[in-house]
C-alpha positions as CSV (number, residue, x, y, z in Angstrom):
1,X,-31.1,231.8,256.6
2,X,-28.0,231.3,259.0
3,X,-25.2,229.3,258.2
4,X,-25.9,226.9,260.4
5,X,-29.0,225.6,258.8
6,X,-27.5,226.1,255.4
7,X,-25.1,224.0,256.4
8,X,-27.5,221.3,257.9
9,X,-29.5,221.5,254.4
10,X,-26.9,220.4,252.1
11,X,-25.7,217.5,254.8
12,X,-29.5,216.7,254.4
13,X,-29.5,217.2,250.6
14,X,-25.6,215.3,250.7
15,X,-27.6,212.2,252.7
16,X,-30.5,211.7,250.3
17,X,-28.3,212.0,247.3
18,X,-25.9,209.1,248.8
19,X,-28.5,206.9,249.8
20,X,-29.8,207.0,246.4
21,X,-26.6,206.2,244.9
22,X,-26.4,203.1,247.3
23,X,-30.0,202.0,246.6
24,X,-28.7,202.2,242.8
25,X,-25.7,200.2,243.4
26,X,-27.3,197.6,245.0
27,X,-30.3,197.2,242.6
28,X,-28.3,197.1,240.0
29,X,-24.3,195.3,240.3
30,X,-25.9,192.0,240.5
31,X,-27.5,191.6,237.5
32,X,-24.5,193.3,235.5
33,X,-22.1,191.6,237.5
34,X,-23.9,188.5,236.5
35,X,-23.8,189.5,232.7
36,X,-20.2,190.3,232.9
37,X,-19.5,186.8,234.2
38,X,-21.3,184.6,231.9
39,X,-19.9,187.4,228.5
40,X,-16.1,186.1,229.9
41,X,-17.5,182.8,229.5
42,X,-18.7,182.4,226.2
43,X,-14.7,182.8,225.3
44,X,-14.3,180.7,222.2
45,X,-16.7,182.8,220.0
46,X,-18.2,185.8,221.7
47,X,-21.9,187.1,221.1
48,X,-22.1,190.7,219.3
49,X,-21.8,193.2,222.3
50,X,-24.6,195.2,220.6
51,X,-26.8,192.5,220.7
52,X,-26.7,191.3,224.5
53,X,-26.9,195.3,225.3
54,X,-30.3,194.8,223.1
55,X,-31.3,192.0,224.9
56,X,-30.5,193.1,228.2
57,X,-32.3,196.6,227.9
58,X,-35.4,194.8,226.1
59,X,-35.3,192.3,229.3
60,X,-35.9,195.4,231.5
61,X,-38.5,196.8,229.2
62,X,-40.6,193.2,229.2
63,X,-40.7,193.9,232.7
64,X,-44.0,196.6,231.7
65,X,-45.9,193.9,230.0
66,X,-45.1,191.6,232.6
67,X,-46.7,193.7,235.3
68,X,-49.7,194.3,233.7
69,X,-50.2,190.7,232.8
70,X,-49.3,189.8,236.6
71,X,-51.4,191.8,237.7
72,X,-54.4,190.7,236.0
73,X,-54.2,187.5,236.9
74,X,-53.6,188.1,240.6
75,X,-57.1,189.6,240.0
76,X,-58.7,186.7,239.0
77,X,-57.2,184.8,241.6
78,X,-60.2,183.1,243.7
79,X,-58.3,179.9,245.1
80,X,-58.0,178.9,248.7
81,X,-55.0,178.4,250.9
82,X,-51.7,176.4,249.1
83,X,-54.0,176.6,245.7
84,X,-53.6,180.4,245.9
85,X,-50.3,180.4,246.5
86,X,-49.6,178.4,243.5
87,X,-51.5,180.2,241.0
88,X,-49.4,183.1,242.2
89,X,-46.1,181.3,242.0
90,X,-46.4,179.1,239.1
91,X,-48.6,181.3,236.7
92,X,-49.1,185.1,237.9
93,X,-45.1,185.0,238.2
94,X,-43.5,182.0,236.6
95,X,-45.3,181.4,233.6
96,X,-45.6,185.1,233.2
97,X,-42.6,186.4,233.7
98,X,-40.6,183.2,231.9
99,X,-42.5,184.2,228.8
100,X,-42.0,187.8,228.3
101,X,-37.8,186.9,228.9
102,X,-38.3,184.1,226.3
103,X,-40.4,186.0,224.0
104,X,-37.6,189.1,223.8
105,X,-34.8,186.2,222.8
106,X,-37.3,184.9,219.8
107,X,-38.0,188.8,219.0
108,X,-34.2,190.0,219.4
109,X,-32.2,187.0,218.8
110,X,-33.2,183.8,217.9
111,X,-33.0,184.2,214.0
112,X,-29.8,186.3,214.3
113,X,-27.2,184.8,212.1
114,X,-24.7,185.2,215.6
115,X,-27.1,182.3,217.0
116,X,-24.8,179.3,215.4
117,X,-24.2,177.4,218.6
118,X,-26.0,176.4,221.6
119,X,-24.4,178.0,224.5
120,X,-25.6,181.0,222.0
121,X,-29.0,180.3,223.5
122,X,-27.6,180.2,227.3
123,X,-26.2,183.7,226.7
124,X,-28.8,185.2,225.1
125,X,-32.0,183.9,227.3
126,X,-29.7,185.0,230.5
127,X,-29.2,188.6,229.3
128,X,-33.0,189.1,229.0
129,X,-33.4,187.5,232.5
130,X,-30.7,189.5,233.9
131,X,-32.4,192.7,232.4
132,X,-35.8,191.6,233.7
133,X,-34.4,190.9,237.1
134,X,-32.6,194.4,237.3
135,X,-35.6,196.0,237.1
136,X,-37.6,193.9,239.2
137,X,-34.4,193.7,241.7
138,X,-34.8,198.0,241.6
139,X,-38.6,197.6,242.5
140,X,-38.1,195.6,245.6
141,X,-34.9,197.5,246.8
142,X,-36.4,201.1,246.4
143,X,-40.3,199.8,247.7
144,X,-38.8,197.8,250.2
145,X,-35.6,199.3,251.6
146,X,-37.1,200.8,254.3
147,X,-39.3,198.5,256.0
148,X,-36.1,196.2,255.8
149,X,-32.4,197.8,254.3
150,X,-30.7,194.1,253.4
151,X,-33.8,193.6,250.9
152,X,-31.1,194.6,248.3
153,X,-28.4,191.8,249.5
154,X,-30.7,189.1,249.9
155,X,-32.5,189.2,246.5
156,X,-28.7,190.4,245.1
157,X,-27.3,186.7,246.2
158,X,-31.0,185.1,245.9
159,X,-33.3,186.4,243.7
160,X,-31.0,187.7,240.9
161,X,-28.8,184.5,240.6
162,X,-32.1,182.5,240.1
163,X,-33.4,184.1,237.0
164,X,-30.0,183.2,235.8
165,X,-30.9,179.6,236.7
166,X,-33.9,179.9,235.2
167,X,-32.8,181.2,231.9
168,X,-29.5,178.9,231.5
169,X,-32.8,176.0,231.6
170,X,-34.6,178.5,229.3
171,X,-31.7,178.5,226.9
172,X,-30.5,175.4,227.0
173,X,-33.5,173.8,225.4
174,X,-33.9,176.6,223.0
175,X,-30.6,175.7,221.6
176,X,-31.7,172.0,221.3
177,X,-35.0,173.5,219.4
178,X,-33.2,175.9,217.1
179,X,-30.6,173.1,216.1
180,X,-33.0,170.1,216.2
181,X,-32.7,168.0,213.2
182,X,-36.3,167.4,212.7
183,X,-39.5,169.7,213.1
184,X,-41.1,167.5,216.1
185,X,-38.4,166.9,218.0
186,X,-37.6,170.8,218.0
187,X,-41.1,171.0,219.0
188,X,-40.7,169.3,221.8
189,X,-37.6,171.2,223.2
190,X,-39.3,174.3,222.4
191,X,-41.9,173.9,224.9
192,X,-39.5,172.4,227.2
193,X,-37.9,176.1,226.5
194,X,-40.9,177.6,228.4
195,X,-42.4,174.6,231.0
196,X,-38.9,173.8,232.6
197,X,-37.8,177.5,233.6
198,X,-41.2,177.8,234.9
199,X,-41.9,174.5,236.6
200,X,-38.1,176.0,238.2
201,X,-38.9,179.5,239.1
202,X,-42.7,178.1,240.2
203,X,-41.5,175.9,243.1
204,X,-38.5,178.5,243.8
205,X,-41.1,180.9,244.8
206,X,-43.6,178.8,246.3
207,X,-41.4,177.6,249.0
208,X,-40.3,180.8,250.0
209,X,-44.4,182.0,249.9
210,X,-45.9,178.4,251.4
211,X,-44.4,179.4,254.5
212,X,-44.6,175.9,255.5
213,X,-42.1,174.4,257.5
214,X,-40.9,171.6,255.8
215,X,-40.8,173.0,252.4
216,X,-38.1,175.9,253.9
217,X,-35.8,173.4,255.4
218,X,-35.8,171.4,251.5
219,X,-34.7,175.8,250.3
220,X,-30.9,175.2,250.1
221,X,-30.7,172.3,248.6
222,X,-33.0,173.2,246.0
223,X,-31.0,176.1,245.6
224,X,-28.1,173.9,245.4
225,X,-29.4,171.7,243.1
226,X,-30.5,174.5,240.7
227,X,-27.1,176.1,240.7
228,X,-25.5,172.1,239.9
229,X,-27.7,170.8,237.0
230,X,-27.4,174.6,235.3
231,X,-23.7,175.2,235.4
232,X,-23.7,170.9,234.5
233,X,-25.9,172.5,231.3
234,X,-23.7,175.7,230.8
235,X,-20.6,173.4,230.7
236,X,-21.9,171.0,228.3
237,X,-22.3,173.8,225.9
238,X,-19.4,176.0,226.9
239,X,-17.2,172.2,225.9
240,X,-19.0,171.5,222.7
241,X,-18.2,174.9,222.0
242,X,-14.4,174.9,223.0
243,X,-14.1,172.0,220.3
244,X,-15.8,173.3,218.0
245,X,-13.6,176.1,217.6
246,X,-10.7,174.4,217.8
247,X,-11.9,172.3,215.1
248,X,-12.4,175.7,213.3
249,X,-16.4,174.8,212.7
């Protein structure tokens, strides 16, 4: 072999290698990044690191179950048209994938004796999420990078962020469940737990799929709204928790 096409093998070798790395990077950063953020939130009494490490890696592991469930019931999916499209948003992926995230914070977290305040449940739910997304985020990126390379930017700003939204909703009512003075009333907010994230992620995605016109123009400001009634439920906690602690309860 002349040096020459040695040469031109380890560029080759040297290329693959570094678009792997940046296919990693961008699957992944968001979802971390994301994790880091809301950890330097939770200030006033942080959440065991061991135990959003656990629910972050189970969230990427309920991504299995999640696929096979999905994929089921995109088999058994006989609708027409819009009615189609919202079986596939609303059950095959939001109901779906919001209860596999929820069921790994009732698994992993929600009896932990750390769980003593309700931004608690914020945390917790979004660390799942953020570990499901990763590996969902890592699916589209490395299936879809070549048909179009800013898969990985768009779904890093869009996608990613959403399951945040999603589970902030998701853990927001948990907390009002777990800390519910009375057994119905926690009932209630328990399902809420599940139906709100989903009714959320549901219409998320079936604006995007719809395709219709109308419905895309209404995208950022659903967006927008998402992002002000979360952080509007993330600050509630994050104050009742600042005064708590300075209360020293």
């Amino acid at each position: 072999m002349t040096l020459n096409r040695q040469l031109r093998r380890i560029v080759s070798v040297k290329g693959v290698i570094m678009d792997l790395l940046r296919l990693f990077v961008i699957a992944v950063i968001p979802g971390i990044a994301l994790a880091m953020g809301l950890y330097l939130t939770d200030r006033y009494d942080r959440e065991p690191v061991w135990l959003l490490l656990k629910l972050f890696l189970f969230g990427m592991l309920s991504a299995v179950p999640t696929i096979i469930v999905e994929r089921f019931l995109s088999n058994i999916n006989f609708l027409p048209g819009l009615l189609s499209i919202a079986w596939t948003t609303y059950i095959v992926a939001g109901f779906t994938e919001e209860f596999f995230k929820r069921l790994v914070v009732m698994r992993v977290a929600y009896n932990n004796i750390a769980f003593d305040e309700k931004l608690d449940g914020i945390i917790y739910c979004a660390y799942s999420a953020l570990g499901f997304a990763t590996v969902e985020n890592i699916m589209y990126v490395v299936s879809g990078y070549d048909a179009d390379p800013y898969i990985g930017w768009y779904r890093g700003l869009l996608s990613v962020p959403a399951h945040m939204l999603f589970a902030i909703t998701m853990g927001y009512y948990l907390s009002l469940a777990k800390f519910s003075p009375d057994k119905e009333t926690g009932a209630r907010y328990f399902t809420m737990s599940l139906v709100m994230p989903v009714l959320f992620h549901g219409t998320f995605n079936f604006i995007l799929l719809s395709q219709i016109h109308m419905l895309m123009i209404l995208f950022i400001p659903f967006v927008i709204y998402m992002w002000y009634v979360n952080l509007k439920k993330l600050n509630r906690y994050y104050q009742e928790s600042k005064a708590w602690n300075r209360l020293g309860i």
